[in-house]
OpenMM code with the backbone's topology and positions (N, CA, C; nanometers):
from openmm import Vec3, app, unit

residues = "UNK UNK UNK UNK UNK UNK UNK UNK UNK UNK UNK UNK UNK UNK UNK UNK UNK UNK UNK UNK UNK UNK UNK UNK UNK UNK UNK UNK UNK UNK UNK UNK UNK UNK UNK UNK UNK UNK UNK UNK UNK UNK UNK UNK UNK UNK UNK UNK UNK UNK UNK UNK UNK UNK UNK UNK UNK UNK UNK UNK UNK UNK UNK UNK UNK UNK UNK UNK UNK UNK UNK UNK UNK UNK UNK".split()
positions = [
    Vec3(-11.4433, 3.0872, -0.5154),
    Vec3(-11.5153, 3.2125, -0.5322),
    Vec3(-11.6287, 3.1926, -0.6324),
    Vec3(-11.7518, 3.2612, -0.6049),
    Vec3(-11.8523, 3.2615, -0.7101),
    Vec3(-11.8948, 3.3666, -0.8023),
    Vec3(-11.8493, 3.3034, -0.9448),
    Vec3(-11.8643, 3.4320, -1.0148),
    Vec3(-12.0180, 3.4902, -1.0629),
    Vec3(-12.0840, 3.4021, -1.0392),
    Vec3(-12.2584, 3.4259, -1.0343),
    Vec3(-12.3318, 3.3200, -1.0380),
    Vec3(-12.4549, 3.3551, -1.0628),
    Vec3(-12.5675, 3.2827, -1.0344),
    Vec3(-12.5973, 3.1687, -0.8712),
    Vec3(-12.5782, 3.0454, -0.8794),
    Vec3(-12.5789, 3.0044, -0.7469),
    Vec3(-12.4723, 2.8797, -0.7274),
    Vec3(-12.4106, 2.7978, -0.6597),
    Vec3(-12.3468, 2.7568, -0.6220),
    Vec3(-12.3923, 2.6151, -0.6643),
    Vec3(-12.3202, 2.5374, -0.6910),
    Vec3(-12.3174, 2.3967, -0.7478),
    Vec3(-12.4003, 2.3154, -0.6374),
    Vec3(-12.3187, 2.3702, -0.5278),
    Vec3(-12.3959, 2.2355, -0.4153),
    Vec3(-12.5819, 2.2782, -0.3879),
    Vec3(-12.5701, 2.4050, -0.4181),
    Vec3(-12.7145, 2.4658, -0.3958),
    Vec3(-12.7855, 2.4057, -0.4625),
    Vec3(-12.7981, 2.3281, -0.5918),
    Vec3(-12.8299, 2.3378, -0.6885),
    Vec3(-12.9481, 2.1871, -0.6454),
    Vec3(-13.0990, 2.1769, -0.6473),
    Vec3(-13.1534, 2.0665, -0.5614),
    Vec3(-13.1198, 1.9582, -0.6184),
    Vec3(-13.1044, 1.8750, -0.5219),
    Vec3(-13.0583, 1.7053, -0.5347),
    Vec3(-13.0825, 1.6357, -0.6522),
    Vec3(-13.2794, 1.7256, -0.6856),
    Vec3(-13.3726, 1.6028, -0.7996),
    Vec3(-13.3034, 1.6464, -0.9136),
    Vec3(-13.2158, 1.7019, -0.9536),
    Vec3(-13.1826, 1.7342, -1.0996),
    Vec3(-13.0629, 1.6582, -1.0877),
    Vec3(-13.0261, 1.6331, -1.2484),
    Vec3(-12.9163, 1.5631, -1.2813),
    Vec3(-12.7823, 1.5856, -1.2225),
    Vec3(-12.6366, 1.5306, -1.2521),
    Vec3(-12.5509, 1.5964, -1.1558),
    Vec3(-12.5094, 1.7063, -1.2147),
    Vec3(-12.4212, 1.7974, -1.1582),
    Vec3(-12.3287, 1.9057, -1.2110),
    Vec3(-12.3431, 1.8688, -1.3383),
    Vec3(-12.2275, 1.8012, -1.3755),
    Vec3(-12.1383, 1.7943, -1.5229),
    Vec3(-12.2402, 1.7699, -1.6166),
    Vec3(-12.3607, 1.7155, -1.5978),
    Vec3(-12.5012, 1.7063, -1.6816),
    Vec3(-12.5451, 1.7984, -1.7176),
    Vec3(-12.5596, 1.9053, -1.6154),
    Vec3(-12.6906, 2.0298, -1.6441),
    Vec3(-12.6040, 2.0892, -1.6643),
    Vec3(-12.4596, 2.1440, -1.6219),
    Vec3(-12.3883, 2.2204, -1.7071),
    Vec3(-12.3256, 2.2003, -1.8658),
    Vec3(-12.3188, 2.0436, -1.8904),
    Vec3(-12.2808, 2.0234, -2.0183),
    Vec3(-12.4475, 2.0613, -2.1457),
    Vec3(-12.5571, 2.0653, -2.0652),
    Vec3(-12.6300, 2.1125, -2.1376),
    Vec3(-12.6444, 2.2670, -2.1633),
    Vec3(-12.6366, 2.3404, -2.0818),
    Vec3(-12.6334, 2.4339, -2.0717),
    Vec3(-12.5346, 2.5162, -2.1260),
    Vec3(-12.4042, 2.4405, -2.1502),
    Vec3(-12.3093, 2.4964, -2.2265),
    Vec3(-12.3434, 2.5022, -2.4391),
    Vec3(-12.4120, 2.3086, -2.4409),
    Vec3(-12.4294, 2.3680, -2.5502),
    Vec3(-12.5385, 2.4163, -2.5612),
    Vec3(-12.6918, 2.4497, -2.4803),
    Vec3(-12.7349, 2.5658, -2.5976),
    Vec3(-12.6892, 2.7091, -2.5494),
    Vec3(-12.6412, 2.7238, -2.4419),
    Vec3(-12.5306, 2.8862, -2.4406),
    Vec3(-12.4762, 2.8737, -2.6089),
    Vec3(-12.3893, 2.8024, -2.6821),
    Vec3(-12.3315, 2.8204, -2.7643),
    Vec3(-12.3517, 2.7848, -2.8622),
    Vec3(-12.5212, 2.7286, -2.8942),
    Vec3(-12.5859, 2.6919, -3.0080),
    Vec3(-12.6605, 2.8244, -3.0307),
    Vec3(-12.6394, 2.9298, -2.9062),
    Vec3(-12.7554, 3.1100, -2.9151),
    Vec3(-12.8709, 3.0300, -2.8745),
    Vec3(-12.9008, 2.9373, -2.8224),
    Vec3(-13.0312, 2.9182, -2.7505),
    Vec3(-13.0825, 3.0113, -2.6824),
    Vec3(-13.0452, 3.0626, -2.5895),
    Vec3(-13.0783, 3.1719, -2.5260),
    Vec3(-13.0969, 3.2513, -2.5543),
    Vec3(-12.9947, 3.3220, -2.6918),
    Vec3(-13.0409, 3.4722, -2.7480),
    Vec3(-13.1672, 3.4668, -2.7972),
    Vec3(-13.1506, 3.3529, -2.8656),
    Vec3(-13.3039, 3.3273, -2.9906),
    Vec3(-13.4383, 3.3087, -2.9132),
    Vec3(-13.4552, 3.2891, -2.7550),
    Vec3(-13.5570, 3.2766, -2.6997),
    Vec3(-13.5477, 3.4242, -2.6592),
    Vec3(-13.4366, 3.4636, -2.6138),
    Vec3(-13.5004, 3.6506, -2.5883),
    Vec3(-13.5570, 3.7292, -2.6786),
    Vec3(-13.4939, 3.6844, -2.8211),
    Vec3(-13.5215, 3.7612, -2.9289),
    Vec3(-13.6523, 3.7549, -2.9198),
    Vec3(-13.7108, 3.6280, -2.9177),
    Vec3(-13.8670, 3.5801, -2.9742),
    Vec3(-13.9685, 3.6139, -2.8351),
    Vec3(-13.8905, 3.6833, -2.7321),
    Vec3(-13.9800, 3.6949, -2.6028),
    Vec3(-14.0112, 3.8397, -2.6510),
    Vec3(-13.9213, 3.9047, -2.6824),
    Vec3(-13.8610, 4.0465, -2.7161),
    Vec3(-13.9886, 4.0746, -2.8524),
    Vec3(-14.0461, 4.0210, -2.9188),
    Vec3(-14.0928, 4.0529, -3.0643),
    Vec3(-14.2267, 4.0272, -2.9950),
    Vec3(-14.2194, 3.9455, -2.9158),
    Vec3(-14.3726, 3.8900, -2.8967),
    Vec3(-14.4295, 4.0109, -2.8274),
    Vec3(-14.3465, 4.0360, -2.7534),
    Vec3(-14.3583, 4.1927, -2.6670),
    Vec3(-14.4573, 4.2973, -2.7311),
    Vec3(-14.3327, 4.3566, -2.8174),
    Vec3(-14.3508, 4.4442, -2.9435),
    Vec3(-14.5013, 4.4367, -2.9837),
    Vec3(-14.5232, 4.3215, -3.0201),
    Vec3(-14.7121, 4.2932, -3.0447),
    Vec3(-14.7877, 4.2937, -2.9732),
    Vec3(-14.7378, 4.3005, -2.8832),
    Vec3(-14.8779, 4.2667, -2.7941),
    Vec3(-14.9055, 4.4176, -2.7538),
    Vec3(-14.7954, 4.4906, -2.7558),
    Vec3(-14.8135, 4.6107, -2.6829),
    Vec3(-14.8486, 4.7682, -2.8092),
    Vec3(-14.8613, 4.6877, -2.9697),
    Vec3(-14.8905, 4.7058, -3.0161),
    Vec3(-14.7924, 4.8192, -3.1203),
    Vec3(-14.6940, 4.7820, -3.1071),
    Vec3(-14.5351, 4.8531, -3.1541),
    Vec3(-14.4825, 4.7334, -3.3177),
    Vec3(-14.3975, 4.7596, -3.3654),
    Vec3(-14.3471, 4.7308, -3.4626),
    Vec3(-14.2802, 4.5834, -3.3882),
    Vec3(-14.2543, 4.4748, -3.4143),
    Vec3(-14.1562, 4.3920, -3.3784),
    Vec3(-14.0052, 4.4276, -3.4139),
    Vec3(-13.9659, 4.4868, -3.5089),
    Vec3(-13.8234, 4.5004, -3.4772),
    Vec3(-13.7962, 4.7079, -3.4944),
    Vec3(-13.7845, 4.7202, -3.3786),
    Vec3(-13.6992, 4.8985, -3.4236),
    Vec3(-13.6620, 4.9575, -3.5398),
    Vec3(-13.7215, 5.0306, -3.5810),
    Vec3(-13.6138, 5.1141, -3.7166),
    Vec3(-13.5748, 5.2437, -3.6422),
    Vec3(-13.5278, 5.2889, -3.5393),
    Vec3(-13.4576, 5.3917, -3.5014),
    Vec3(-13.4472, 5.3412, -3.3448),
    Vec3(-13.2924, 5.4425, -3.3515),
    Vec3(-13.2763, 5.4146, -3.1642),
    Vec3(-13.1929, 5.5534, -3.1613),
    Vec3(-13.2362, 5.6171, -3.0498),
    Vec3(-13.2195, 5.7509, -2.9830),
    Vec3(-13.1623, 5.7255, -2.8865),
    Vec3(-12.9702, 5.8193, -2.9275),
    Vec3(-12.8829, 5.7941, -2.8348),
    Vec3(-12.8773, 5.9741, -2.7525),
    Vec3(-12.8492, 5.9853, -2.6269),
    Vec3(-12.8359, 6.1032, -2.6111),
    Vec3(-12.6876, 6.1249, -2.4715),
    Vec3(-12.6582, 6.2252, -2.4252),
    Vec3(-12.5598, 6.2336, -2.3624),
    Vec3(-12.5255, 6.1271, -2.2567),
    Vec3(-12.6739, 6.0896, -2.1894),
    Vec3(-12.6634, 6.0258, -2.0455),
    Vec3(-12.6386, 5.8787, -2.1245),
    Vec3(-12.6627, 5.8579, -2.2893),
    Vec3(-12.6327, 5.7015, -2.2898),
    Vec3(-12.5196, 5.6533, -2.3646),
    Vec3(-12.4403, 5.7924, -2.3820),
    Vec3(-12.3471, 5.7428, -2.4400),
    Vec3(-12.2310, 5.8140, -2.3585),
    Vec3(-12.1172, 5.7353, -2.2671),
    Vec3(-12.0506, 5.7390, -2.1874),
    Vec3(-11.8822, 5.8058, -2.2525),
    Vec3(-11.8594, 5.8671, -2.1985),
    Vec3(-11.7182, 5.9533, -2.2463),
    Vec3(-11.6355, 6.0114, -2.1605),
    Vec3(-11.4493, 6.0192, -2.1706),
    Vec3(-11.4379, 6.0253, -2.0835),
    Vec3(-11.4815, 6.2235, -2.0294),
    Vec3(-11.3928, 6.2318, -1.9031),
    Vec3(-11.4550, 6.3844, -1.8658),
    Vec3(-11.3420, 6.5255, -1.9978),
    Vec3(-11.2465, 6.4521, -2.0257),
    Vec3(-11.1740, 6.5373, -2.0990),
    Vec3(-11.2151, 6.5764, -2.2760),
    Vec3(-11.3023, 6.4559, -2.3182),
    Vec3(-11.3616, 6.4546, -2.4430),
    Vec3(-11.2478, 6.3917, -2.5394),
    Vec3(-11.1149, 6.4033, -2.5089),
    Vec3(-11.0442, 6.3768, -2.5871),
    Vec3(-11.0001, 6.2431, -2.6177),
    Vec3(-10.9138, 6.2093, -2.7370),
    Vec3(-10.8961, 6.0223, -2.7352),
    Vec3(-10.8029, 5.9977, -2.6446),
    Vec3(-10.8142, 5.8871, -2.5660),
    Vec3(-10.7474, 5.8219, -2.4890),
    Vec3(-10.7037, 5.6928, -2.4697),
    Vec3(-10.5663, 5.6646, -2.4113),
    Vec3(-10.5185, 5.5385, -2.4386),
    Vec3(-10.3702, 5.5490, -2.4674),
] * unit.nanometer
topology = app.Topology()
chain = topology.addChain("A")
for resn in residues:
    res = topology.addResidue(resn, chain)
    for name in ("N", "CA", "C"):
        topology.addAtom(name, app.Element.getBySymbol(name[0]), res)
């Protein structure tokens, strides 16, 4: 079963094998490689579009904060 993205055999011939591109990929998954390039895609944003690079407020309202239909605690 595939839990996402695309399938091993899909994956084209010219790149290294499996256990290569996934052993890289594991460590910078878990070095935050990835976060730290969204972060820095994410700020670059912010400037260009002429906004603050990092938020000082975030506006939550009914539709974004999910509850159940009874209001009460549950569990």
């Amino acid at each position: 079963m595939l839990g996402g993205g695309i399938a091993w055999r899909l994956i084209p011939k010219a790149l290294p094998p499996c256990s290569t591109t996934f052993g890289y990929f594991a460590r910078w998954r878990d070095a935050g490689l990835f976060a730290w390039i969204n972060h820095d895609i994410v700020m670059a944003d912010h400037e260009r579009v002429g906004r603050e690079d990092s938020p000082t407020a975030t506006v939550l309202d009914s539709q974004s904060v999910k509850t159940i239909e009874s209001g009460g605690p549950r569990g």
